[in-house]
N, C-alpha and C positions, 0 to 999 in steps of 0.2 A: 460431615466433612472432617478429615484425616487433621488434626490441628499440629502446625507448623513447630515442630520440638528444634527440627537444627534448623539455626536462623543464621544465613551466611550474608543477607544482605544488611552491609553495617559490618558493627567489628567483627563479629563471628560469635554467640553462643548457641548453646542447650537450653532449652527452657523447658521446666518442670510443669507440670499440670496446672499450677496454677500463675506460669508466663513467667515465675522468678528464673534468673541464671542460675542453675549450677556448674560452681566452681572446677574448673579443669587443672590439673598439675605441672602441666607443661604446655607452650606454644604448641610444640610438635603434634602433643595430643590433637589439638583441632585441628591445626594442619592436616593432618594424615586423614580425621574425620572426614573435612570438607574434599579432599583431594579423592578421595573412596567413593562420597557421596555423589558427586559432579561426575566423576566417571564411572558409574555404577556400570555401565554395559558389558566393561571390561575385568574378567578376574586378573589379577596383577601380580605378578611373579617374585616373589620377596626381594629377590636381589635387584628389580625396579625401584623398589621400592625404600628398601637398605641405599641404593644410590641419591635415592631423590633426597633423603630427610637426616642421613648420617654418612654423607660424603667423604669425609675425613676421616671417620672412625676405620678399623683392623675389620674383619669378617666376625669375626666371633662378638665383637663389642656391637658391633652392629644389628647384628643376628638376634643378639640379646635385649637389647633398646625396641628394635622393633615387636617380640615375644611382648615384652612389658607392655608396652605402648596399646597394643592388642586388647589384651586382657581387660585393661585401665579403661576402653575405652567398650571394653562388654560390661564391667561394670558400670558405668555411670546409663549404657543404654535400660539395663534392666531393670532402674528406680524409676523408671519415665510412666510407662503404658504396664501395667502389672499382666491387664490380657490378655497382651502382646506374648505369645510364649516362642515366638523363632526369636534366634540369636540376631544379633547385630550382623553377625559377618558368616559367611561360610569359607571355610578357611582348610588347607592341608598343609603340607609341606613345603608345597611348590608353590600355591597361588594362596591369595586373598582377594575378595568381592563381598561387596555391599551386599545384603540379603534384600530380596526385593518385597519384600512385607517392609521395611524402610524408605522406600525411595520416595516417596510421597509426604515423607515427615520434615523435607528440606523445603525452603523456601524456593531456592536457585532450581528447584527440579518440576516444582508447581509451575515458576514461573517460563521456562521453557513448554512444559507442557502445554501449557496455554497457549502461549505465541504458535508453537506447532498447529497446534488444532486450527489456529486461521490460516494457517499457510495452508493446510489441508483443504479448508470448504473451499468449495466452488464460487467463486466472485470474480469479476474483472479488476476488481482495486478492492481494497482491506477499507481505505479511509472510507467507503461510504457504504459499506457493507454493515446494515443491522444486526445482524447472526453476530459480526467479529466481536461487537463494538464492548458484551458484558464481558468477553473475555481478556480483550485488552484492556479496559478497570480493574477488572482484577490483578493483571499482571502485575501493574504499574504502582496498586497497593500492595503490592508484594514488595517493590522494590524501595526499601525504606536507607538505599544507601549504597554506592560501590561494593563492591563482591570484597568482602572482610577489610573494610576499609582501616587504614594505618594499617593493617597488619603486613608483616613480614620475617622472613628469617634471613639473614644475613649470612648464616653458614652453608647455605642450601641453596645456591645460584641456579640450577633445572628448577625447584618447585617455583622459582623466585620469576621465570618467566612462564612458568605452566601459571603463574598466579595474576602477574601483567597480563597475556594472552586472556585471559576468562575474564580476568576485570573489563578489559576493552571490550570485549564480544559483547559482555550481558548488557555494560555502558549506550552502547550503541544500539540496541533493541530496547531498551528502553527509552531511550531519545526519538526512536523510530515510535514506539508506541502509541506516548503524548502526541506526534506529529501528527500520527493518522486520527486521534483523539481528538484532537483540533481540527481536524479541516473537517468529521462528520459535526461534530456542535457547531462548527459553524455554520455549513450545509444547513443544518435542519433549525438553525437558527437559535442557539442558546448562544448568544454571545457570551453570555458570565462562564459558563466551564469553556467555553472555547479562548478565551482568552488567560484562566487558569491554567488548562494546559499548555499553553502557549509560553506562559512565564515559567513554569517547571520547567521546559526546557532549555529555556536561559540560565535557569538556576545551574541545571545538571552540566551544561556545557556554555558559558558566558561567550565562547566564540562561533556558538551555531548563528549563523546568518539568518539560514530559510525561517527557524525560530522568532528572529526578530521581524521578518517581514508579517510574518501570520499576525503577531501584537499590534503591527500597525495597520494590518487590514483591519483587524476588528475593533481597533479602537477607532478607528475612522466609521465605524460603521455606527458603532455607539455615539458618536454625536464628539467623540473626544480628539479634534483632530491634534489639538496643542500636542496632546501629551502625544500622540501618535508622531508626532515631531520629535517630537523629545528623546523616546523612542531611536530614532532612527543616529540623532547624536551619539545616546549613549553605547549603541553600536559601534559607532564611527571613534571613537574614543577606545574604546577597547580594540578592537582589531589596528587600529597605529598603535597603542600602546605593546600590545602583544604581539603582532606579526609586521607593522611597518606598513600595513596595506589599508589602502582604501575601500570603503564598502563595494559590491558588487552593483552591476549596473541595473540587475533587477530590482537591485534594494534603491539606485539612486531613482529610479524609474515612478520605482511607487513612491517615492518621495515627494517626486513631483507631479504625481499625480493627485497626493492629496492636497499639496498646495492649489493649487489649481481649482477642487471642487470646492476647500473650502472658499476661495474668494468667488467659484462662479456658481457654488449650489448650495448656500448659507443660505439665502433666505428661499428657496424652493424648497429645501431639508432632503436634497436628492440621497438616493439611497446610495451605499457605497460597492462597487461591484464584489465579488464572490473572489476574486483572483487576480492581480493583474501586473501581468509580464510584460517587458521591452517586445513589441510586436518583431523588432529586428536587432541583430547583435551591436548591427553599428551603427545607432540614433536614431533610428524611427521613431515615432510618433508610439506614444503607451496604447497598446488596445485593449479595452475593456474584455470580458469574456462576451461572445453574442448571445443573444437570447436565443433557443431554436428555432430554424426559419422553417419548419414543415409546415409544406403546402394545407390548408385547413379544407376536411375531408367532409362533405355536408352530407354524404350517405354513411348509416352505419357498416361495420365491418363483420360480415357473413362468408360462410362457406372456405377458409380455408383455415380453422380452427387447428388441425390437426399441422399445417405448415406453420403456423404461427407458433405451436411450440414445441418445436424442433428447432426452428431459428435460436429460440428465446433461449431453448439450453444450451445451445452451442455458444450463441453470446455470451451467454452468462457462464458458461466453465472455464473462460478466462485464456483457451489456450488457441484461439484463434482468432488472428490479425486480418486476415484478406478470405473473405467471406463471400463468394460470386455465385449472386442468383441467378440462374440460367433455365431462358425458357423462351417460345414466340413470338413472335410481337401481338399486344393482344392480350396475354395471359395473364394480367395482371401482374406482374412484377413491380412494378414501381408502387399499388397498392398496396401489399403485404410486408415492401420496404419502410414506406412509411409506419405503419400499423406495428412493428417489429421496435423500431426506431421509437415510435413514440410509447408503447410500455414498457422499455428498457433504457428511458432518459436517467434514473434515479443512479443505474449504474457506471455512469462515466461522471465526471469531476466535472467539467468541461464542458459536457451537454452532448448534442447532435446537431452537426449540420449537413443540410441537403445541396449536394452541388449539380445541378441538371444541364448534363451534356448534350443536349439532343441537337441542337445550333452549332455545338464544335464540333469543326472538320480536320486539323491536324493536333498532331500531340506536343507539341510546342504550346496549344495556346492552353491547356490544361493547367498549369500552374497559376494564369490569370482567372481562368474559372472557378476555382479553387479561394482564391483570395477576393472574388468577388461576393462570394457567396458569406466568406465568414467575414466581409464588410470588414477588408483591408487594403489598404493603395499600396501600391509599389514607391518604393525611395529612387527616381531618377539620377542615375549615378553611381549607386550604391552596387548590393550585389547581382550576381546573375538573377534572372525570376525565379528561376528552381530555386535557387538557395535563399532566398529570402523567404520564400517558402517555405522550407525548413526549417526557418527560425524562428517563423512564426508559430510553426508545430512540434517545435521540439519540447515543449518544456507541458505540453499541454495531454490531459490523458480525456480524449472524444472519440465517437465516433462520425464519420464520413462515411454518407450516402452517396455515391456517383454512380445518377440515372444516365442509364444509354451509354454503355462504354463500347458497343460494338464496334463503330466507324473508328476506335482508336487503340486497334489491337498493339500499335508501334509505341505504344506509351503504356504497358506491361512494366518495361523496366524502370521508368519513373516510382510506376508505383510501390514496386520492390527497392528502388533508393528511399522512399520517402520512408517506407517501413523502418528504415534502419538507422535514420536521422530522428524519426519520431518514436521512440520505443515503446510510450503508451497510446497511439493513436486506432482503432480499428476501422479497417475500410470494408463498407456493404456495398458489391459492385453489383448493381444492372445489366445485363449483358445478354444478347440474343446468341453470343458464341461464350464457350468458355475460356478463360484467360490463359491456361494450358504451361501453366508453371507450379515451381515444386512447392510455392506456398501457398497455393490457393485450396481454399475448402470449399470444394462444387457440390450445390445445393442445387439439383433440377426441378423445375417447378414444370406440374402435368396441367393440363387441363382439367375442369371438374366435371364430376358427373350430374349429367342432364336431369333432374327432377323428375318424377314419375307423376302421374296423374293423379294418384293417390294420394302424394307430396301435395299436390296444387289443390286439391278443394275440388269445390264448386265454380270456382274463376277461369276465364280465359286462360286455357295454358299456355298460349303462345306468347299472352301479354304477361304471364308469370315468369317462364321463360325468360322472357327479356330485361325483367326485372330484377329477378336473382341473378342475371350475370352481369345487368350493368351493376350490383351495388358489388359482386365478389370480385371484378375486372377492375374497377375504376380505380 
């Protein structure tokens, strides 16, 4: 591994082979370093760069500063890696650029690279994706501190917001990191790092809310509701003190929802759920996450191997929402829905629920369907059913199964509202017609082929026949 020489997270140095700082002669020198470094993609035209770091100075004084500044900072590159024989910079009259035998020796350039690479793989969500999870550790030990923290120049008002702009960015992928760090330790059950990163990001941002609700989910989970209390105070304390506002009502929600378990599930030592949001924006009752309600399949699952994973990539490459399996009645559809659904639980936050349509006749009553299924009542009074609806799926990243949607071609545009209200939610539709709008991803399911006699043995092929297709139909 390439070992990190420019270390910009924190104050800003160089660090020698063996991790000591060497001494730099001027701010500007690391300035100019860090800003070369960070924006390596771009060669940079001196007089950009004469404007960024010697704003005040005449052309000539400037021209000159920057020559110096140069040189000063070829030499301190060439005591680092002796191996190393490219220069620090490629440079002419006109432009200077970071040499790319460098870019790898910054910490800030590691640490995007990483974060990249998960944006790249193929996942529905990052926080419970395996593949992401060594690479955001790593990132996150990268970041031992604001992008050249205290540092500034005071003569130099462009580098001075090129410098706030970077600091915010990297600030906030980093907060993002630990987040997603947290919700998979908690997923897979290490409470101890999960509530480590969980307090790092209070550390790095004291007014991150969603931070403090994770600390007190899983302190509630570890048996510690007090402090999961306490918790939510010391929240409530900081945001009046800093902004005048009151916690959020997801934050007062699960508040009171651990009040609650601890007085009715202390002596059962009930478990603490995974997640848990205001089922409604205005007062409903907390819902727990539901457990998956898929139908329990008592034949095993044959004969459409090859559909199964073509579904499975498509779910899984993350870039489609409205997934409508389309085929005759008969064909099994609603089998290889569930079959689909239940080996790609690990990738939604949220889980899978199965909503079965086959009894609804208009599309009005869909939204009750919906809500019956993920074992939630309507607030009498409250909002429309669609929108309560909505709020109960907005915050939440699952997927939905809806069996039989043929008889309810007039409720197409529900389900393109809800897409847009729920931004993580993915819908597997059932359907004997296809949905015939511009977000749908049509997957036709055929019939299988008939087994040959050579396939069936010695046995009955008619009673084999009947066999293999009740177990690949059903």
């Amino acid at each position: 591994m390439i070992p990190t020489h420019f270390r910009f997270f924190g104050p800003g140095l160089i660090a020698d082979q063996q991790g000591l700082s060497i001494p730099m002669r001027s701010r500007k020198q690391l300035a100019l370093l860090a800003y070369l470094t960070t924006e390596h993609s771009l060669a940079h035209s001196r007089e950009t760069l004469m404007a960024l770091f010697w704003p005040e100075e005449t052309t000539p004084s400037a021209q000159n500063n920057l020559r110096v500044t140069l040189s000063r900072l070829r030499e301190v590159a060439s005591k680092l890696e002796p191996a190393v024989t490219d220069d620090l910079l490629i440079s002419d009259r006109n432009h200077v650029q970071l040499h790319p035998t460098w870019i790898d020796w910054a910490d800030v350039n590691r640490f995007n690279q990483l974060l990249e690479s998960t944006r790249q793989h193929a996942h529905p969500v990052r926080s419970q994706c395996d593949y992401c999870q060594a690479a955001l550790l790593e990132a996150v030990q990268l970041y031992q501190g604001d992008f050249l923290t205290g540092f500034g120049l005071g003569d130099c008002p462009a580098f001075e917001e090129w410098l706030f702009m970077q600091r915010e960015r990297l600030h906030l992928l980093a907060l993002e990191s630990y987040a997603d760090l947290a919700a998979y330790a908690e997923t897979t059950g290490d409470l101890s790092a999960a509530r480590d990163f969980a307090q790092r990001q209070i550390e790095l941002d004291p007014l991150r809310e969603p931070a403090y609700r994770q600390q007190m989910r899983i302190l509630a989970k570890q048996g510690e509701r007090s402090l999961a209390l306490t918790t939510l105070e010391r929240c409530r304390t900081v945001l009046r003190e800093e902004l005048g506002l009151d916690p959020e009502p997801e934050t007062l929600a699960l508040h009171a929802q651990i009040l609650q378990l601890d007085g009715a599930n202390r002596a059962s030592n009930a478990s603490f759920p995974n997640e848990s949001d205001p089922a409604l924006a205005d007062g409903a009752a907390v819902m727990a996450i539901p457990r998956p309600n898929l139908p329990q399949q008592l034949t095993p699952f044959i004969g459409r191997e090859a559909e199964l994973a073509q579904l499975r990539q498509r779910l899984q490459a993350g870039g489609t929402r409205l997934l409508s399996l389309v085929g005759p009645g008969g064909i099994g559809k609603t089998r290889l829905a569930l079959q689909v659904a239940a080996e790609n639980l690990h990738c939604f936050t949220h889980g899978v629920c199965f909503v079965p349509l086959v009894g609804v006749q208009r599309a009005d009553a869909i939204p009750a369907a919906m809500m019956d299924a993920l074992g939630v009542s309507f607030v009498q009074g409250a909002k429309q059913p669609t929108q309560q609806l909505f709020a109960v799926l907005a915050k939440r990243q699952m997927l939905l199964i809806l069996d039989n949607f043929e008889q309810l071609m007039e409720g197409v545009n529900l389900l393109l509202e809800l897409l847009q209200a729920a931004p993580e939610i993915t819908l597997l539709v059932t359907t004997r017609e296809q949905l015939n709008c511009q977000a749908e991803d049509l997957f036709t399911l055929h019939g299988l082929p008939t087994p040959t006699r050579g396939d069936l043995g010695s046995a009955s092929q008619s009673a084999a026949v009947r066999l293999f297709c009740d177990r690949a139909y059903r």
